[in-house]
Biopython code that builds the backbone (N, CA, C, O; Angstrom):
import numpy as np
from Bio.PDB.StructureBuilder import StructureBuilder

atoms = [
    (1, "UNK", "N", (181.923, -138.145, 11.610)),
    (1, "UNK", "CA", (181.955, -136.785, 11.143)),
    (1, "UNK", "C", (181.068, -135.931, 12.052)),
    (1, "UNK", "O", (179.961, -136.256, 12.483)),
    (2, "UNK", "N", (181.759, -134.731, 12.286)),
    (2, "UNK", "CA", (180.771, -133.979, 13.201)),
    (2, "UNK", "C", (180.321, -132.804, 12.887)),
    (2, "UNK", "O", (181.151, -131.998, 12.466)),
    (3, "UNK", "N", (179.129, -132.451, 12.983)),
    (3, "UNK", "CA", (178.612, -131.161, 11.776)),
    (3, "UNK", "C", (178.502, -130.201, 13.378)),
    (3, "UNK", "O", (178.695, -130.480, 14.561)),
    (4, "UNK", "N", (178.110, -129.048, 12.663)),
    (4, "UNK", "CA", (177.598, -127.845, 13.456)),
    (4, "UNK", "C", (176.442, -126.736, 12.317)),
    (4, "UNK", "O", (176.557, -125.895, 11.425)),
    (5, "UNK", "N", (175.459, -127.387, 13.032)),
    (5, "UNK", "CA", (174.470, -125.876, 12.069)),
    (5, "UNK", "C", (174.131, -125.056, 12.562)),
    (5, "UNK", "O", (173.753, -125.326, 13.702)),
    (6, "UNK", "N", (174.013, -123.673, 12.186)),
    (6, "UNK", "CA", (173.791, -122.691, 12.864)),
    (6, "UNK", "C", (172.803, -121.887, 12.314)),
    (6, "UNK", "O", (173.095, -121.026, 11.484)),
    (7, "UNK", "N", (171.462, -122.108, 12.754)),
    (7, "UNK", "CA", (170.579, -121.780, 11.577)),
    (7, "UNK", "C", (169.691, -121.002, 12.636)),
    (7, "UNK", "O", (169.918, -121.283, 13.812)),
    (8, "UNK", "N", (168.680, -120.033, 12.364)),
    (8, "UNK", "CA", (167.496, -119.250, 12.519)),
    (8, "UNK", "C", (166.852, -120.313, 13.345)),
    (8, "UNK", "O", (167.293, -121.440, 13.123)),
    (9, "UNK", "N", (165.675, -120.199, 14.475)),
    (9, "UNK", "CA", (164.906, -120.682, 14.973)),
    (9, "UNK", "C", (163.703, -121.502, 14.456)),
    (9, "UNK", "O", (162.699, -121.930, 15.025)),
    (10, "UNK", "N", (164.240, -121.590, 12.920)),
    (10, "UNK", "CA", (162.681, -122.340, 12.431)),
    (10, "UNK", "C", (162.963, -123.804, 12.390)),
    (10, "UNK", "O", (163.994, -124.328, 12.812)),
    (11, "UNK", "N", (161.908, -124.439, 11.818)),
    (11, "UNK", "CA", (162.438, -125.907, 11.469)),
    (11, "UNK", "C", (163.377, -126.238, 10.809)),
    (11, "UNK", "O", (163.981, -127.276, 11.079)),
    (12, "UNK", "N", (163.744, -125.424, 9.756)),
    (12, "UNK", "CA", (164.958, -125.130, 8.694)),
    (12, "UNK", "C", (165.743, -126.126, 9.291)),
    (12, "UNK", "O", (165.474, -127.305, 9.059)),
    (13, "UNK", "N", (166.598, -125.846, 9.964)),
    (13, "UNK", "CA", (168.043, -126.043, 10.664)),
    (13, "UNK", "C", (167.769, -127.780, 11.200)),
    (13, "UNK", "O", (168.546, -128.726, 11.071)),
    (14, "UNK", "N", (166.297, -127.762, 11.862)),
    (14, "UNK", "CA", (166.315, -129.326, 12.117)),
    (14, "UNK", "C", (166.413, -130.472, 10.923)),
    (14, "UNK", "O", (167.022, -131.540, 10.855)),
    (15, "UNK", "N", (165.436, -129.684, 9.911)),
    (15, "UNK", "CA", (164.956, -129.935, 8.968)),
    (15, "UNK", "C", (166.448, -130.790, 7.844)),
    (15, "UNK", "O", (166.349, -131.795, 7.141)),
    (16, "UNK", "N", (167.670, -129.917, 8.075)),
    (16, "UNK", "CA", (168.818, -130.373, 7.419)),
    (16, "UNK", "C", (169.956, -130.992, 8.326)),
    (16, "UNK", "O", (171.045, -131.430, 7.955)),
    (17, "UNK", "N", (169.389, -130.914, 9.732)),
    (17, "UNK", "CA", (170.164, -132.140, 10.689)),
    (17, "UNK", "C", (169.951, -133.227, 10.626)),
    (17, "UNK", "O", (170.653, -134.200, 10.901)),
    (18, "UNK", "N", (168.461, -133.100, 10.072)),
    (18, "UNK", "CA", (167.827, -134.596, 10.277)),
    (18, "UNK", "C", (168.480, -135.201, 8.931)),
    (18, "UNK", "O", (169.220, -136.184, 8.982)),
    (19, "UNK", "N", (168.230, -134.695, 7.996)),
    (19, "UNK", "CA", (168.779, -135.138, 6.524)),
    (19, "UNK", "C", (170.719, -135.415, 6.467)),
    (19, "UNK", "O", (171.167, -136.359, 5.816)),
    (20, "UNK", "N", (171.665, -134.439, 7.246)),
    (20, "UNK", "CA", (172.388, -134.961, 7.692)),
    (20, "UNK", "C", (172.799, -136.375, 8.142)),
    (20, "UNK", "O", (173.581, -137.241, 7.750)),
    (21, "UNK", "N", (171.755, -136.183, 9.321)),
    (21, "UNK", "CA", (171.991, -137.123, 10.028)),
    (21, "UNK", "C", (171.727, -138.448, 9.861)),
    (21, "UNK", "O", (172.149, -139.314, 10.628)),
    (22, "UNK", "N", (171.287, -138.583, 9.234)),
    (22, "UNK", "CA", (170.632, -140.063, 8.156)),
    (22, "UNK", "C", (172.049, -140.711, 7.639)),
    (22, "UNK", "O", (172.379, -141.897, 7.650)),
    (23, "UNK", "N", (172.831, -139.495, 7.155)),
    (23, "UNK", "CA", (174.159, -139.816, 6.622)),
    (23, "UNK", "C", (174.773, -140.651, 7.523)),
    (23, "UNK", "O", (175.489, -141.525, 7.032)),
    (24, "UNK", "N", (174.645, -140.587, 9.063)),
    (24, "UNK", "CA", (175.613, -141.040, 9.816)),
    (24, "UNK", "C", (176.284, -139.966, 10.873)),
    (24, "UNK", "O", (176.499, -140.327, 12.030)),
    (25, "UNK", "N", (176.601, -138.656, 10.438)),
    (25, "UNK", "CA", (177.370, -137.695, 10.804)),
    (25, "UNK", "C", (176.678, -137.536, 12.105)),
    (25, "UNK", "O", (175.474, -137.749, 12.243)),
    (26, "UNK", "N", (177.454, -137.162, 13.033)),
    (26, "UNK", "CA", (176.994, -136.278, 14.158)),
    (26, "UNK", "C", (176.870, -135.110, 14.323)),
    (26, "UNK", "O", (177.837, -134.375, 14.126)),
    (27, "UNK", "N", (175.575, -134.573, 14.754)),
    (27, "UNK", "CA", (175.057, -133.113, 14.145)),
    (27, "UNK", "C", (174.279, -132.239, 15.661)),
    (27, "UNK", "O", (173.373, -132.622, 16.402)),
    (28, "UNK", "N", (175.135, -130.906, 15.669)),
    (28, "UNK", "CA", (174.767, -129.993, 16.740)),
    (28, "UNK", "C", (174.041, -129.341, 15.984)),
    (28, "UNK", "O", (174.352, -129.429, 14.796)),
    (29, "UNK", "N", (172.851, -128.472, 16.319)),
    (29, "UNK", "CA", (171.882, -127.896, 16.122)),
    (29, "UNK", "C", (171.945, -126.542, 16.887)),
    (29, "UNK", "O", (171.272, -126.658, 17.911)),
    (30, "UNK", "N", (172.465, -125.371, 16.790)),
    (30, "UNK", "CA", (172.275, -124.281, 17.679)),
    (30, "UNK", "C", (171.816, -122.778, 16.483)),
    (30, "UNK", "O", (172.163, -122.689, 15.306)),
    (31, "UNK", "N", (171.129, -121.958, 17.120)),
    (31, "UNK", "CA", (170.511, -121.236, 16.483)),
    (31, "UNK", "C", (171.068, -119.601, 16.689)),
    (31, "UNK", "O", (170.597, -118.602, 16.145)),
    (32, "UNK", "N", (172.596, -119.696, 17.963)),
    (32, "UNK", "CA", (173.088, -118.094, 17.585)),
    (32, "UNK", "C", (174.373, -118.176, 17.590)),
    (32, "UNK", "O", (175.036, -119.213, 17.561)),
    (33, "UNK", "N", (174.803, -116.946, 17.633)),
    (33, "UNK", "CA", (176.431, -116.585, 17.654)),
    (33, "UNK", "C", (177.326, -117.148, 19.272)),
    (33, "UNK", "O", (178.455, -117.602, 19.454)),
    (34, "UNK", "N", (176.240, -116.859, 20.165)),
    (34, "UNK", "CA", (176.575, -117.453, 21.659)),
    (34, "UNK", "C", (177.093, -118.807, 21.835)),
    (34, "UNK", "O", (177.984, -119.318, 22.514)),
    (35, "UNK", "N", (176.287, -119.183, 21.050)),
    (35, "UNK", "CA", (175.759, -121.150, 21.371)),
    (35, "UNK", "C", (176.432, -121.750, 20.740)),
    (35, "UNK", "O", (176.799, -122.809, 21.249)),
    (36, "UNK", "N", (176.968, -121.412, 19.292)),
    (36, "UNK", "CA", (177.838, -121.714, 18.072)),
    (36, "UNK", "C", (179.146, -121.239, 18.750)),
    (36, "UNK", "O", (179.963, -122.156, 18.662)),
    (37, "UNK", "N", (179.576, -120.358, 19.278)),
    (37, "UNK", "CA", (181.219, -120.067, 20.150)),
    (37, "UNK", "C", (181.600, -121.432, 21.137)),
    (37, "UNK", "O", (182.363, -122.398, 21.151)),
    (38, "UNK", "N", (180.326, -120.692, 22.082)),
    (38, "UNK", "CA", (180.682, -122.484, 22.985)),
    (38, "UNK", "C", (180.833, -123.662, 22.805)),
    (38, "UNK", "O", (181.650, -124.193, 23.558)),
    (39, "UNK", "N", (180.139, -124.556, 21.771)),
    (39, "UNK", "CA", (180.406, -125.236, 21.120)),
    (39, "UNK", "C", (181.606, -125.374, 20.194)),
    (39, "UNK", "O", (181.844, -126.505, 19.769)),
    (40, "UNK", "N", (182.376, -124.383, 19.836)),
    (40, "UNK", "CA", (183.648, -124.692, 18.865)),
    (40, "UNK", "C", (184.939, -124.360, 20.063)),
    (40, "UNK", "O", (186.112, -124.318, 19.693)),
    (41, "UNK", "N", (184.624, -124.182, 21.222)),
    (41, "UNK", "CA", (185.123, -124.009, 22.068)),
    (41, "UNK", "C", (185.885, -125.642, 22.710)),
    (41, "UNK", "O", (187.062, -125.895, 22.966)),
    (42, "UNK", "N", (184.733, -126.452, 22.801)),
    (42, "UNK", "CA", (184.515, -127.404, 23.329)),
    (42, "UNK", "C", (185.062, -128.894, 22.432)),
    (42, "UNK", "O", (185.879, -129.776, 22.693)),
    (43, "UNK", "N", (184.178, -128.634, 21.322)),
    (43, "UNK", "CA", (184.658, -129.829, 20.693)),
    (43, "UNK", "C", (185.174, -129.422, 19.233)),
    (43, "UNK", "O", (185.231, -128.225, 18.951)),
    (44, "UNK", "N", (185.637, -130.611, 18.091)),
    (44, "UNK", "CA", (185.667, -130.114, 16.940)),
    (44, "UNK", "C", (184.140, -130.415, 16.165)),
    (44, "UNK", "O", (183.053, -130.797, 16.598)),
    (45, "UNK", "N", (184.601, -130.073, 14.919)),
    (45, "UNK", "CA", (184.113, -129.720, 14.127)),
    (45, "UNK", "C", (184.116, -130.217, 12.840)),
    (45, "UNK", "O", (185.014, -129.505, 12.391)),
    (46, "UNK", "N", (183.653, -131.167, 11.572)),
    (46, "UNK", "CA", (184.615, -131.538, 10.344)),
    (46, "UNK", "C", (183.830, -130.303, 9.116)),
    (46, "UNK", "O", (184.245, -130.009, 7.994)),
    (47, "UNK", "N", (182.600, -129.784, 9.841)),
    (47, "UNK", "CA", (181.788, -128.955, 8.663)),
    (47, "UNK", "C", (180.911, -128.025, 9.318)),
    (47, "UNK", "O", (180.308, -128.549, 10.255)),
    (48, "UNK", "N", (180.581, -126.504, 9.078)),
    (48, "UNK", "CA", (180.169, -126.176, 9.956)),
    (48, "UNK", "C", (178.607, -125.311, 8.826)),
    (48, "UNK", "O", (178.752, -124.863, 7.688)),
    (49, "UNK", "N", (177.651, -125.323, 9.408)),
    (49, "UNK", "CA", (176.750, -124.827, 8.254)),
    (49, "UNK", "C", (176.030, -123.828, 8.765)),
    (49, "UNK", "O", (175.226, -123.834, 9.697)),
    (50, "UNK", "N", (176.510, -122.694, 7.844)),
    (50, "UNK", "CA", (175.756, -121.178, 8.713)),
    (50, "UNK", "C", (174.990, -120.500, 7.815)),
    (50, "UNK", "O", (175.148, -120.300, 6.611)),
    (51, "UNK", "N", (174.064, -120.151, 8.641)),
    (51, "UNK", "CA", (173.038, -119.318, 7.520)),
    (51, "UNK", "C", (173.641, -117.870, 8.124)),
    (51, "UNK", "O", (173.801, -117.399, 9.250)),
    (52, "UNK", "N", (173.844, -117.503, 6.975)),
    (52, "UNK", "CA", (174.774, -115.933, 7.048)),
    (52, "UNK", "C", (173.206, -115.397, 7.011)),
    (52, "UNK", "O", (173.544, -114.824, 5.975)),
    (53, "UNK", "N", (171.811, -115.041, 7.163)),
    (53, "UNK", "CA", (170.986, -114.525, 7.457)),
    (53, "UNK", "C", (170.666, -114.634, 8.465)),
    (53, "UNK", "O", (169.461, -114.884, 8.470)),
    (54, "UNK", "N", (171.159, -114.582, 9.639)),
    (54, "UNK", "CA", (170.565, -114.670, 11.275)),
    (54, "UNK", "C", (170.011, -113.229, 11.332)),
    (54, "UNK", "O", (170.264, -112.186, 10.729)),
    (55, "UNK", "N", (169.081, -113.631, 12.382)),
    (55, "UNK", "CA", (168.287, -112.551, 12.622)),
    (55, "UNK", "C", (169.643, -111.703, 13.253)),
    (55, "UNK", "O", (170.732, -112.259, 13.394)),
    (56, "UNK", "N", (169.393, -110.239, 13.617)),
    (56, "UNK", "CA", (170.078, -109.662, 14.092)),
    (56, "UNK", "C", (170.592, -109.888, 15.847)),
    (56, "UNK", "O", (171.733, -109.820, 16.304)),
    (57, "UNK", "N", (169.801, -110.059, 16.285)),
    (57, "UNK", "CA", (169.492, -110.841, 17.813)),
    (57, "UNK", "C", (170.125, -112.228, 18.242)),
    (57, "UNK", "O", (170.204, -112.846, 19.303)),
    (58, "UNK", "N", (170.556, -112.445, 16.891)),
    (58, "UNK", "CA", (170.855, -114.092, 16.869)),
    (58, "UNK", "C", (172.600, -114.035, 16.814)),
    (58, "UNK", "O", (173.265, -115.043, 17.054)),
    (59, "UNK", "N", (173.234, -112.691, 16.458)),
    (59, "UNK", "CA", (174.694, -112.940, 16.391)),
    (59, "UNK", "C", (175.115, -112.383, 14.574)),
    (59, "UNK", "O", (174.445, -111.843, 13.693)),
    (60, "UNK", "N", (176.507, -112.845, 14.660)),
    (60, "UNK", "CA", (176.666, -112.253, 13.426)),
    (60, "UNK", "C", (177.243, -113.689, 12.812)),
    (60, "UNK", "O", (178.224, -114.168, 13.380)),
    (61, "UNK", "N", (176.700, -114.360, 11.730)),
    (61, "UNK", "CA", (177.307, -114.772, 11.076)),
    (61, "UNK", "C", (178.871, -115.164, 10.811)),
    (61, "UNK", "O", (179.520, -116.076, 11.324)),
    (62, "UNK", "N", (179.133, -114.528, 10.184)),
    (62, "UNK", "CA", (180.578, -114.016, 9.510)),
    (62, "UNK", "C", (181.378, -113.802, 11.211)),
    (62, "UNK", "O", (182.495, -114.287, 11.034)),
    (63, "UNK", "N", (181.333, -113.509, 12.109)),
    (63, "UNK", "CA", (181.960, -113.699, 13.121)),
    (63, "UNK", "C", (182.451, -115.426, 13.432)),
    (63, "UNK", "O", (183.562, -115.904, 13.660)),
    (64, "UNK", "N", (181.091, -116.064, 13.322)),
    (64, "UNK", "CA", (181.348, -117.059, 13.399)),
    (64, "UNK", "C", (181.987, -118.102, 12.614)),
    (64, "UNK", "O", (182.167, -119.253, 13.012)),
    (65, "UNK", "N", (182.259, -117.724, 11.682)),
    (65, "UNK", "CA", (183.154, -118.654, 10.422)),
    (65, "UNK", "C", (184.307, -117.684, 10.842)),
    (65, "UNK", "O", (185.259, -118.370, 11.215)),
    (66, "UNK", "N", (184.509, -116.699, 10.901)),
    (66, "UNK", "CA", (185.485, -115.776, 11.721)),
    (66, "UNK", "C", (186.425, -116.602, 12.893)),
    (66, "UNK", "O", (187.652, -116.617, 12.797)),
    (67, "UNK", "N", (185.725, -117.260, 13.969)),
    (67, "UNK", "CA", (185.688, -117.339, 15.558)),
    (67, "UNK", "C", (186.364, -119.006, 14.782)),
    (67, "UNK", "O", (187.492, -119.459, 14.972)),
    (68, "UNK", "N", (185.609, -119.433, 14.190)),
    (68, "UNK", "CA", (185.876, -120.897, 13.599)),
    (68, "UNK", "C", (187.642, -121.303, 12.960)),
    (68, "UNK", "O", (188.356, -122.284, 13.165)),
    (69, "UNK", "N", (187.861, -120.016, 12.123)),
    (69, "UNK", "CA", (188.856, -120.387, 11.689)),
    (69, "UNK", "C", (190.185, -119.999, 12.342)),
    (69, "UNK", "O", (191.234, -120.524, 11.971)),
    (70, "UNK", "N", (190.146, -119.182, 13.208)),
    (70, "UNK", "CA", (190.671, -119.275, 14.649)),
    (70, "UNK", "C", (190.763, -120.344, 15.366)),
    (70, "UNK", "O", (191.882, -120.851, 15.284)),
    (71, "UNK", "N", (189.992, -120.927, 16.081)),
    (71, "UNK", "CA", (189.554, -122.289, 16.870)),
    (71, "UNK", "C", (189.415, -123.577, 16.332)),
    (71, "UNK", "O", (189.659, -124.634, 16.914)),
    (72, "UNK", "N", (189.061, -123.446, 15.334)),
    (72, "UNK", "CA", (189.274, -124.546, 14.575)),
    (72, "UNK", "C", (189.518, -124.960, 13.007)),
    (72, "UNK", "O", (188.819, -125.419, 12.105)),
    (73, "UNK", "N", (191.125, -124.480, 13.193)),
    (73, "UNK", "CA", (191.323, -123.995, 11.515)),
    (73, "UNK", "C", (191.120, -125.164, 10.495)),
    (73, "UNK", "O", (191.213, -124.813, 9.318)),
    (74, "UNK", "N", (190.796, -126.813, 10.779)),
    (74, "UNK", "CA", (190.713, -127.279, 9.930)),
    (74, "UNK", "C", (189.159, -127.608, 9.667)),
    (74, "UNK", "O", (188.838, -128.562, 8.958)),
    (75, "UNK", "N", (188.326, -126.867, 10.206)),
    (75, "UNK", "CA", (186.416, -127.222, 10.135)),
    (75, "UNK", "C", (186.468, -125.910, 8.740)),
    (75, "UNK", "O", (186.953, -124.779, 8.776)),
    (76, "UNK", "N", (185.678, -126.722, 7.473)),
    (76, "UNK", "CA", (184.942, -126.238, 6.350)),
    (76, "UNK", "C", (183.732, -125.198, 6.800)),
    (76, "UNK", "O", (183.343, -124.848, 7.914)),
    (77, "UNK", "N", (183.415, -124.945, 5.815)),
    (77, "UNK", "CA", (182.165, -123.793, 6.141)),
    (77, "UNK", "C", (181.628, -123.781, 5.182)),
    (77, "UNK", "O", (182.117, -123.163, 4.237)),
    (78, "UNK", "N", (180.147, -124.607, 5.028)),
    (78, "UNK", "CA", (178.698, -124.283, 4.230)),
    (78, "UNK", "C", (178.049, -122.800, 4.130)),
    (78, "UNK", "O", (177.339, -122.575, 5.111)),
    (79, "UNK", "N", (178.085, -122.138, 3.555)),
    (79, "UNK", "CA", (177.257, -121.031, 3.787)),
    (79, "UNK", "C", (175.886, -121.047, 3.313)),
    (79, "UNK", "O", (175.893, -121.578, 2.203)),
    (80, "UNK", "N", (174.944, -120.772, 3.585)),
    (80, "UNK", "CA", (173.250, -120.583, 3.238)),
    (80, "UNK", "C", (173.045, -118.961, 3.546)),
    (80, "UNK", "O", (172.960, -118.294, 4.578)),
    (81, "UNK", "N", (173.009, -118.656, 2.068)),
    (81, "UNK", "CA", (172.344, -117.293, 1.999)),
    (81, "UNK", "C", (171.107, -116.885, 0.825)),
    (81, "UNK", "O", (171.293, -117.092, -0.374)),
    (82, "UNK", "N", (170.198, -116.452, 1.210)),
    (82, "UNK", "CA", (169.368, -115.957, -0.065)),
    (82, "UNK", "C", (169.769, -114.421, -0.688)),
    (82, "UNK", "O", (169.143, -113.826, -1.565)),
    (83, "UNK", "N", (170.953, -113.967, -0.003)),
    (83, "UNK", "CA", (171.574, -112.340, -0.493)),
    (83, "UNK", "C", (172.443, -112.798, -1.523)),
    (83, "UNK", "O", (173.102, -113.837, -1.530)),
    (84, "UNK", "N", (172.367, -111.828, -2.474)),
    (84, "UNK", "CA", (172.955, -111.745, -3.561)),
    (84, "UNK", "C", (174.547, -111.107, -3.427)),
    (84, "UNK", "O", (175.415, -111.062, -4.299)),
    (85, "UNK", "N", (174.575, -110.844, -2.643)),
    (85, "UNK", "CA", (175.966, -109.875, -2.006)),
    (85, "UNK", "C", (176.988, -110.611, -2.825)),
    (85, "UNK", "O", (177.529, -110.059, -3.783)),
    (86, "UNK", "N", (177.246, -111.765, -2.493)),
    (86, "UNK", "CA", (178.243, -112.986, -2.718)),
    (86, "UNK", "C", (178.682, -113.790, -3.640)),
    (86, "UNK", "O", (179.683, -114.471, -3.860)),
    (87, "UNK", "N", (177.487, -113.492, -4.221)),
    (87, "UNK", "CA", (177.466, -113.994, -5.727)),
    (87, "UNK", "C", (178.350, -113.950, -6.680)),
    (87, "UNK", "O", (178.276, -114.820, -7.549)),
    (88, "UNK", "N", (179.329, -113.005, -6.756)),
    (88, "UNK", "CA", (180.421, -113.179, -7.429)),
    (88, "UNK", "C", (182.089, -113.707, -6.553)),
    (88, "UNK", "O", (183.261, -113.336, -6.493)),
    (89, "UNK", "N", (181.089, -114.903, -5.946)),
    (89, "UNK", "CA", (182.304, -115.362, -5.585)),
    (89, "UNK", "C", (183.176, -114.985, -4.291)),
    (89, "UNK", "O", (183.887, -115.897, -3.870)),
    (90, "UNK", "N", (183.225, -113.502, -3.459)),
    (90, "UNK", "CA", (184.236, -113.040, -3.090)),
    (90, "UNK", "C", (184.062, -113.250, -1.493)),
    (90, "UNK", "O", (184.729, -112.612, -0.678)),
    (91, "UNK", "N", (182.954, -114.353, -1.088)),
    (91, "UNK", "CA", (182.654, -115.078, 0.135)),
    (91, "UNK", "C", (184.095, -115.791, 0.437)),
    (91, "UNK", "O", (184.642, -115.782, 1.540)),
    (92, "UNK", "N", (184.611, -116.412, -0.745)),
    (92, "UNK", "CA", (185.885, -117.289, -0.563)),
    (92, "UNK", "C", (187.221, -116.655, -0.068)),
    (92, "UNK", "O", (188.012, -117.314, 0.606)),
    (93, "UNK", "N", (187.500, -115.098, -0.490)),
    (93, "UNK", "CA", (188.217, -114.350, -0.162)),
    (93, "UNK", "C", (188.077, -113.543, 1.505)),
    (93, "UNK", "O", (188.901, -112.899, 2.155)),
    (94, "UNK", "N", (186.778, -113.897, 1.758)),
    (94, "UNK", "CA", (186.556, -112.892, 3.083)),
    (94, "UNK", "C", (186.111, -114.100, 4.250)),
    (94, "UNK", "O", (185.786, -113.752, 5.386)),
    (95, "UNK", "N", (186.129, -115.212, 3.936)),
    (95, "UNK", "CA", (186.141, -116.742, 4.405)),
    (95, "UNK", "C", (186.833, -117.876, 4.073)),
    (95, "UNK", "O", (186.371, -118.730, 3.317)),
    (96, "UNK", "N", (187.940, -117.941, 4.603)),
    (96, "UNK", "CA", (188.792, -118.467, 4.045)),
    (96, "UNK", "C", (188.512, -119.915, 4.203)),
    (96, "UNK", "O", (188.606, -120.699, 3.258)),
    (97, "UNK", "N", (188.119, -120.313, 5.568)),
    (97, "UNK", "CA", (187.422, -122.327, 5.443)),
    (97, "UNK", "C", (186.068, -122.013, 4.908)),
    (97, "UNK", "O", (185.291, -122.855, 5.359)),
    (98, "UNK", "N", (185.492, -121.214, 4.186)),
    (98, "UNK", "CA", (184.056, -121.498, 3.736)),
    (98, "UNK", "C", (184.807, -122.577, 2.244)),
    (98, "UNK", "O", (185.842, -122.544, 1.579)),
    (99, "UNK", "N", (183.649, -123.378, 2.292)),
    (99, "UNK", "CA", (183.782, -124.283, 0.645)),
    (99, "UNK", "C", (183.253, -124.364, -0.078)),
    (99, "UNK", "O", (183.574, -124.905, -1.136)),
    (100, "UNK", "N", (181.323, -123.430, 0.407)),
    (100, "UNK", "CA", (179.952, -123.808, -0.785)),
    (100, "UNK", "C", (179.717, -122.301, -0.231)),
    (100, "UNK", "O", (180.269, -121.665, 0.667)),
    (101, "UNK", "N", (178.755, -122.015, -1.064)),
    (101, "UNK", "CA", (177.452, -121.376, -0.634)),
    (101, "UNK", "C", (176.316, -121.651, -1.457)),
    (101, "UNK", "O", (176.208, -121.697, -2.682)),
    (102, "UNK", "N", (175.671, -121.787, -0.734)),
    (102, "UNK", "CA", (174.280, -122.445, -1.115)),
    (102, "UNK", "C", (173.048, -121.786, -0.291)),
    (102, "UNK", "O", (172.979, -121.631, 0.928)),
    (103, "UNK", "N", (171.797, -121.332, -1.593)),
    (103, "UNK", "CA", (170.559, -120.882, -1.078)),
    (103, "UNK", "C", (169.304, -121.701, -0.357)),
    (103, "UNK", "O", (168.798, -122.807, -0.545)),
    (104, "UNK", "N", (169.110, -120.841, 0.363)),
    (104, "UNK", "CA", (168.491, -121.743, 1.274)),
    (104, "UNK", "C", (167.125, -122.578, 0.921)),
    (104, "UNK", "O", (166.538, -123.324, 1.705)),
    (105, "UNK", "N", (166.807, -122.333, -0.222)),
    (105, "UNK", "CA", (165.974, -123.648, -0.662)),
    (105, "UNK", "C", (166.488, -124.259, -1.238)),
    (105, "UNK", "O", (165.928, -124.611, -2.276)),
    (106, "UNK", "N", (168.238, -124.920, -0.877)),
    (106, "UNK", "CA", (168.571, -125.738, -1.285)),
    (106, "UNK", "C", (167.822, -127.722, -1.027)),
    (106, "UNK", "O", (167.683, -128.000, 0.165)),
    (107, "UNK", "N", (167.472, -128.722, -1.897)),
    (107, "UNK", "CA", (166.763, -129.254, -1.100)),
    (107, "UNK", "C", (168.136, -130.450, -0.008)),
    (107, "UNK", "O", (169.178, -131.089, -0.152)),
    (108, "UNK", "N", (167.009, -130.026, 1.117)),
    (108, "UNK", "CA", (168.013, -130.599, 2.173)),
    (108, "UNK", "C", (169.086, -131.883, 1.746)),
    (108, "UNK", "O", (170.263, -131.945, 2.102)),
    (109, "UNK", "N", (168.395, -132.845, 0.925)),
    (109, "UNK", "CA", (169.156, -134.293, 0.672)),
    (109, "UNK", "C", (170.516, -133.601, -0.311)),
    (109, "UNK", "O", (171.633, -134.113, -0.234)),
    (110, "UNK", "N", (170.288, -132.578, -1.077)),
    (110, "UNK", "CA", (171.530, -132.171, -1.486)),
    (110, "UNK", "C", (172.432, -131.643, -0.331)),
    (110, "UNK", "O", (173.576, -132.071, -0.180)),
    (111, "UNK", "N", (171.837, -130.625, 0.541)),
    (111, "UNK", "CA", (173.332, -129.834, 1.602)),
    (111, "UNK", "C", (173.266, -131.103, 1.904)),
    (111, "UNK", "O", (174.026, -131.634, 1.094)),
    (112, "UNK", "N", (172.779, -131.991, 2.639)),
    (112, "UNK", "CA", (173.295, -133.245, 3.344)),
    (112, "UNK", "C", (175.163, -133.948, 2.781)),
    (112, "UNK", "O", (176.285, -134.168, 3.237)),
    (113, "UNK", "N", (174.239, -134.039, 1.336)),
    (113, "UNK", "CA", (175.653, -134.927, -0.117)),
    (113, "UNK", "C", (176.547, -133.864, 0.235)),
    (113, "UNK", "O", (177.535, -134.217, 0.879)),
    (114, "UNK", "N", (176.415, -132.435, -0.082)),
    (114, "UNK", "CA", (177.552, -131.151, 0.115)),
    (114, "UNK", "C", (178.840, -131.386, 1.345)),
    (114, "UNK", "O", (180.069, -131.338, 1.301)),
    (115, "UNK", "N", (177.667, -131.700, 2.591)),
    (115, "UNK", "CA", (178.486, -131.656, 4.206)),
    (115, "UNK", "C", (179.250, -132.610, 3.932)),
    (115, "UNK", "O", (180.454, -132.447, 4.130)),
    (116, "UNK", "N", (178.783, -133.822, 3.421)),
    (116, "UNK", "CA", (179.661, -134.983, 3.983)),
    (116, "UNK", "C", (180.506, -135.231, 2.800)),
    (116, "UNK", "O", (181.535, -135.862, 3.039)),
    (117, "UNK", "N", (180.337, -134.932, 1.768)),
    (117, "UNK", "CA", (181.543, -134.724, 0.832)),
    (117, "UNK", "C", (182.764, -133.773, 1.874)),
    (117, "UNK", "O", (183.845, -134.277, 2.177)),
    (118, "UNK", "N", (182.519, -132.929, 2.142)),
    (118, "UNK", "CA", (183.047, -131.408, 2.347)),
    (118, "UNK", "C", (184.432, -132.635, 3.970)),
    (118, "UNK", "O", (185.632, -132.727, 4.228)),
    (119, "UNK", "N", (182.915, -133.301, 4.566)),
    (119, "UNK", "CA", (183.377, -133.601, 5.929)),
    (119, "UNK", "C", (184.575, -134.781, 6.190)),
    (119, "UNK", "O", (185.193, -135.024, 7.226)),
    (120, "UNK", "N", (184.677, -135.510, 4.660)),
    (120, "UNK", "CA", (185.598, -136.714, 4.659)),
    (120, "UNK", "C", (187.327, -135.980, 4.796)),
    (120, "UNK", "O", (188.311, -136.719, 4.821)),
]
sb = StructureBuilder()
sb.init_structure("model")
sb.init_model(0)
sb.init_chain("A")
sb.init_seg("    ")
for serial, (resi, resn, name, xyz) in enumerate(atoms, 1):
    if name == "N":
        sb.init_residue(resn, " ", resi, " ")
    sb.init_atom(name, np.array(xyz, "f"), 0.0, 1.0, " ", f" {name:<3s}", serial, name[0])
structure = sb.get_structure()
């Protein structure tokens, strides 16, 4: 299984590769909209996990589950947001491979169970 996270520059993002990756899965780690294109460019994908809060500098989100379901229409999409925007649901309508959304103090060993459910 091959993940893609696309998380902010903190430990965060390692923090739930590593917990991933324990699973077994094979897990890219990139932190913008640039780095996350090239990569879905290149290889696939079975789950892709984006924190729809990137800094602004970092890309847009939603482009990238965007760019994804284009390029790779059969890769899922984790979302991690602490905005309330979404909350009623209508992430599923404006993302069509998203499958969760989940806040970002989710604890990692759960998104881990999420991805690889999501990734079989």
């Amino acid at each position: 299984m091959d993940i893609l996270i696309v998380e902010n520059g903190s430990g965060l993002g390692q923090l739930w590769a590593d917990h991933v990756g324990r699973l077994g899965c094979e897990v890219a780690l990139v932190h913008c909209q640039k780095d996350a294109e090239a990569l879905l460019r290149q290889q696939d994908f079975d789950v892709l996990v984006i924190n729809l809060d990137l800094h602004p500098r970092s890309g847009d989100a939603s482009a990238i589950a965007d760019y994804a379901s284009y390029r790779r229409p059969n890769a899922k999409v984790v979302c991690v947001t602490s905005d309330s925007f979404f909350s009623d649901g209508s992430i599923f309508r404006y993302m069509p491979n998203a499958c969760a959304m989940v806040p970002p103090n989710t604890q990692p060993s759960d998104l881990a169970a999420l991805v690889e459910y999501h990734a079989r």
